[in-house]
N, C-alpha and C positions, 0 to 999 in steps of 0.2 A: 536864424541858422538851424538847419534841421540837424536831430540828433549825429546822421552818420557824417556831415562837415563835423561836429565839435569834434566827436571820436577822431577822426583823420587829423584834423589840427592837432588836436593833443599828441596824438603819435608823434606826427613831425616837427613839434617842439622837446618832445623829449631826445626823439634823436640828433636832434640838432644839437641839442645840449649835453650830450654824450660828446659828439663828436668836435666841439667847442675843450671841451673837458681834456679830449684823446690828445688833441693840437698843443693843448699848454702843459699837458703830462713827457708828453714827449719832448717839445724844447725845453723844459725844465733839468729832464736828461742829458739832455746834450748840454745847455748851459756848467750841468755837472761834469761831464764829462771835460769838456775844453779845459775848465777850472783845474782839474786834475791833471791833464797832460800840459797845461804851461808850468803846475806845479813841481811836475819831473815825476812825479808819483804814479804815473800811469804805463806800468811794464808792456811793449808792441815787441816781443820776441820769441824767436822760437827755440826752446827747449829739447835739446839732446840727451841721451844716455848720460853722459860725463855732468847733468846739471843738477841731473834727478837721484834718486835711492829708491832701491827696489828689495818690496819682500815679497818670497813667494813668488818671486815673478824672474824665471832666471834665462841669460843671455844662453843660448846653446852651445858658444864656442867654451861657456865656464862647464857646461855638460859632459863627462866621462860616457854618460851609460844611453846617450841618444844622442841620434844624428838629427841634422837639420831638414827641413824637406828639401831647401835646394844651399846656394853655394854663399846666396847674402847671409854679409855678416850679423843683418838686425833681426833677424831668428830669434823668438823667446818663448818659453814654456813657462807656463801657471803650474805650479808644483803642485796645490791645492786648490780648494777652490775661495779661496779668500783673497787675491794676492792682491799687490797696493803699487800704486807709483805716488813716489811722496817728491813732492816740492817745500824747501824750508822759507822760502823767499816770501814778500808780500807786493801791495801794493792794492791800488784800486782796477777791480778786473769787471768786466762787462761780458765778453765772453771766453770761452777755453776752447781748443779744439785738441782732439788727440788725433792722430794718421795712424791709423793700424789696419790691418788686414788680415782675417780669421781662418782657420782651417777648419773651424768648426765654429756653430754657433756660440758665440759667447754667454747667451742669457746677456742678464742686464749689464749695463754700462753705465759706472754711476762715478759722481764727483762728490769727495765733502770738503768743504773748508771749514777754517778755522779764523773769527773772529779775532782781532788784538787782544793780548791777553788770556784768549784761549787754550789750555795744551791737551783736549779731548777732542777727539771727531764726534759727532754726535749724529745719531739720525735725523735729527729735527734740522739738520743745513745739511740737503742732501738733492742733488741735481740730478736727475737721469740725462743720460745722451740722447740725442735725434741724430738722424743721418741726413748729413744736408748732400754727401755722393757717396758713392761706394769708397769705404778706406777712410771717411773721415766723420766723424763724431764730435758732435756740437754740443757743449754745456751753459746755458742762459744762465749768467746769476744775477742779471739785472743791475749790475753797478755794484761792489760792495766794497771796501776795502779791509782784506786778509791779510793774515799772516802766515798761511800754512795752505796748501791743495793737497789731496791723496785724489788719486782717480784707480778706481777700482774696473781693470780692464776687462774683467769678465768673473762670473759667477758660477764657474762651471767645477776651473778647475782641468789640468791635460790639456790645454788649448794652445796650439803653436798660433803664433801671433808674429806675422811681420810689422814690426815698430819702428817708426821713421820720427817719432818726436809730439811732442808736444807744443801747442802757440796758445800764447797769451793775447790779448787783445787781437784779436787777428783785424785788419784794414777793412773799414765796411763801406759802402757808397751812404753818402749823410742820408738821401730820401728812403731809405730803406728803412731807417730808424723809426720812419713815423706808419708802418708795414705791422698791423699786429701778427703775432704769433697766435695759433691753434687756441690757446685760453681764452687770450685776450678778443680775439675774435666771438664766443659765443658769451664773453659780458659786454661785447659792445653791442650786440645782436640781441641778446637776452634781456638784459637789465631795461632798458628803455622799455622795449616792449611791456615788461611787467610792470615798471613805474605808471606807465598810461593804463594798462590794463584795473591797476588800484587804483587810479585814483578817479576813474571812471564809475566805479563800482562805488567807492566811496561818495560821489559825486550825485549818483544815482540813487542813493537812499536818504541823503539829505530831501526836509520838505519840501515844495516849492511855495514860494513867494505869491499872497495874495494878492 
């Protein structure tokens, strides 16, 4: 077998074995996930005003000294630029979504939770949003089970924000689940690659047999 067959096998054993790897990571997930939702532990709701606590982040009708831009009542203003929407509730969450819509940019979009047992937010469990459409912001936590969410709707600060709620678990199609995300796509793409790549090298400097 000439050198460039071995090199090509060895790639598509590694990726093969990634993608072996990807297939049992993922029902593994899901096997977790079911486990949870026949356990009751797995909150599928969506989150209003009346569920959550807000600082720094104030309803415009609570407002004296500013008007709304239009006549909805879900109008809110970021007083500074820290403001927080806090959830006390827990459970096992996979993903969050928030519904809002900006009059200006917000800067970043971030989520922290809070382990069992935890009563700090901490930087080190800290999500940013992706925008899966306009007005809705996705947070990935990968499955965890919390005790506590704050989502930090913008970082700016003066930012009218139409707020329409908060969803916990939102309902996904199952095959999607086995769909990398952005990261996950350039280690499934990456890692192999380089595992052949070393072990090629490694392979090559070994002596050969008399």
């Amino acid at each position: 077998m000439s050198e460039t067959k071995r090199t090509a096998r060895l790639f598509g054993v590694c990726y093969a074995l990634a993608l072996i790897f990807w297939v049992v990571f993922c029902l593994g997930r899901c096997a977790v996930m079911l486990a949870h939702r026949a356990g009751g532990d797995m909150p599928q709701t969506t989150l209003t005003a009346a569920d959550l606590t807000f600082e720094s982040f104030e309803c415009y009708l609570d407002l004296e000294w500013n008007a709304p831009p239009d006549d909805d009542p879900n109008w809110y203003l970021s007083t500074d630029n820290d403001p927080h929407i806090l959830y006390d509730g827990g459970g096992y969450i996979e993903t969050v979504r928030l519904y809002a819509e900006y009059r200006l940019p917000p800067g970043s979009v971030a989520l922290y939770y809070l382990l069992p047992g935890q009563t700090d937010y901490s930087e080190t469990q800290k999500v940013f949003a992706h925008v899966v459409q306009p007005g809705v912001y996705e947070f990935d936590l990968g499955g965890k089970t919390v005790s506590g969410l704050r989502i930090d709707p913008d970082s700016v600060g003066g930012v009218a924000t139409l707020f329409t709620g908060v969803e916990l678990n939102p309902p996904q199609f199952w095959l999607l689940r086995f769909v990398p995300n952005g990261g996950q796509w350039l280690l499934l793409l990456g890692l192999p690659a380089c595992a052949a790549a070393a072990w090629a090298l490694v392979r090559g400097r070994r002596p050969e047999k008399p």
